[in-house]
N, C-alpha and C positions, 0 to 999 in steps of 0.2 A: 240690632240697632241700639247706640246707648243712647240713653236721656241723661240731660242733667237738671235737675230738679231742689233746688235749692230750701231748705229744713225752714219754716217761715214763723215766726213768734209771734204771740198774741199780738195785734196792733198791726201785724205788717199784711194782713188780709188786700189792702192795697193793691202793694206792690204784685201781689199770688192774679188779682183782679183784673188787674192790667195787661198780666201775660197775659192769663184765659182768653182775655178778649180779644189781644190779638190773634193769637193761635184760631180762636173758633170766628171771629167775624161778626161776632153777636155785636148786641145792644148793650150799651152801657146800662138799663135797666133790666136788662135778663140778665145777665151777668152779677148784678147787684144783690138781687132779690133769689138767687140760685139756692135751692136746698137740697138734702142727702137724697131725698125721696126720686128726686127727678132722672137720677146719671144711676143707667146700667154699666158699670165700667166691667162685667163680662165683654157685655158685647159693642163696648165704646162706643155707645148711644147718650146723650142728655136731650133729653125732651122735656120742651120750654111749653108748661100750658098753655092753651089760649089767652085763660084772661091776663097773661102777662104777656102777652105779643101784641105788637102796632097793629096788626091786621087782625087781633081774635081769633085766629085759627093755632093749630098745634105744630109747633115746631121741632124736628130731630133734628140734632147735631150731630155728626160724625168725628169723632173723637182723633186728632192724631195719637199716636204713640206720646209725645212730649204734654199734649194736653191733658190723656187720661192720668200718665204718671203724676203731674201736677195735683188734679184731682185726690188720688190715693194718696198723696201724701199728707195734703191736708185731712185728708179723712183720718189717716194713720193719726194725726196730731192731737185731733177731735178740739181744734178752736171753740164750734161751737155742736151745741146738739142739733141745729135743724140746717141754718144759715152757712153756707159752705165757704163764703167771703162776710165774716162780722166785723161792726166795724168793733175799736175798742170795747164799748157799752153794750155789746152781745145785741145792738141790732142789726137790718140793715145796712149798709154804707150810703151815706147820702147822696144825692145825682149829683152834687157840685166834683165829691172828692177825686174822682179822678183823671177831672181837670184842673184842680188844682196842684195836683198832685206834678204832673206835667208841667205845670209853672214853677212849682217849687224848682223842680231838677234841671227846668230849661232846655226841652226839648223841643226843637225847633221844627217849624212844620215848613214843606213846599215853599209856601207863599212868603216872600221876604217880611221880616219884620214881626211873624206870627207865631207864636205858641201851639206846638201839634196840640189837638182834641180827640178824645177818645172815638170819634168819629171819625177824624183821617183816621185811623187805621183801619177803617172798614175800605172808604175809600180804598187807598192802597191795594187792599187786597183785589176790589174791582180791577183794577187798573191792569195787576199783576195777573188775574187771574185770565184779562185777555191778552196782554201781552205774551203769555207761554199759551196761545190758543185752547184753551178751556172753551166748551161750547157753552155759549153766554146764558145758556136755560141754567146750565149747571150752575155758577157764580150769581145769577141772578137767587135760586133756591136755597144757595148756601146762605145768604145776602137775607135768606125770605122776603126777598119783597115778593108782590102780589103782583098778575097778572092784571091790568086792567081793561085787555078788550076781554069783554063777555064769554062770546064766543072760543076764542083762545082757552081761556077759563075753564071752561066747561071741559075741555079734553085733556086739562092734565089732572090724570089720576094716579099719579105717581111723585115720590118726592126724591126719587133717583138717590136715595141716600147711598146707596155703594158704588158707585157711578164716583158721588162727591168726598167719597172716604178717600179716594187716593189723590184727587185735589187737594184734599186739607191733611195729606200725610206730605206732597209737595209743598204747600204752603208751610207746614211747620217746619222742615229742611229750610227754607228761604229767610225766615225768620229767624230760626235758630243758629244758621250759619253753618249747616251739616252736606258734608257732601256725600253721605252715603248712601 
């Protein structure tokens, strides 16, 4: 399977930002806050601390082929020493930038008249993820949202990450525009 992976220069942490997220489904502020420590790309894992998830619990991401090579390339670049997407100033990227960033380019979202946000592309991914019958536990886990009946809760002791690796190896074909 080839990836195409594009060689990305100081400042363009961005654009690297905005694939990732699609590709993996996250949070514009997981995604943001991302450091080297987190991604086993052996075994194309990133796991998103608690204290940086909506829910405070620990999140694995299951890496496509297109998202780990992303990954390693950045790594390969070494932008920054900790922060895997810097902005220019070697912090963070700020919560606005990558909706801004989406206005700059004018990307147009569903909804007439509206600017996509870094959160349609979660969306979408729901949407897609049942349209090609994905069992909704899976897309909701990839999604991490949280169970809220109690009960329910209490019986899932699994986070089916291999289950959802070959969802988000479909997912990144769809994305990427790959028919292999």
């Amino acid at each position: 399977m080839k990836t195409h992976v594009a060689r990305f220069k100081q400042g363009e942490a961005t654009r690297a930002a905005l694939l990732f997220l699609i590709l993996t489904a996250a949070r514009n502020g997981e995604v943001r806050g991302a450091v080297w420590d987190e991604f086993d790309l052996e075994a194309g894992i990133w796991t998103v601390p608690a204290v940086r998830m909506k829910a405070k619990e620990t999140h694995r991401v299951a890496l496509s082929v297109p998202a780990r090579q992303l990954v390693k390339t950045l790594k390969e670049q070494k932008l920054h020493e900790t922060l895997v997407f810097p902005s220019p100033r070697g912090k963070v990227l700020s919560d606005m930038v990558l909706t801004s960033f989406l206005r700059r380019v004018e990307a147009r979202s569903d909804t007439p008249g509206r600017v996509a946000t870094a959160h349609d592309f979660r969306s979408s991914f729901r949407d897609w993820a049942n349209e090609q019958d994905y069992a909704r536990d899976l897309a909701e886990r990839a999604l991490a949202h949280t169970v809220s009946n109690k009960v329910e809760a209490a019986y899932h002791r699994t986070d089916l990450l291999e289950q959802r690796r070959a969802m988000m190896e479909a997912w990144a074909k769809h994305v990427c525009g790959r028919s292999d």
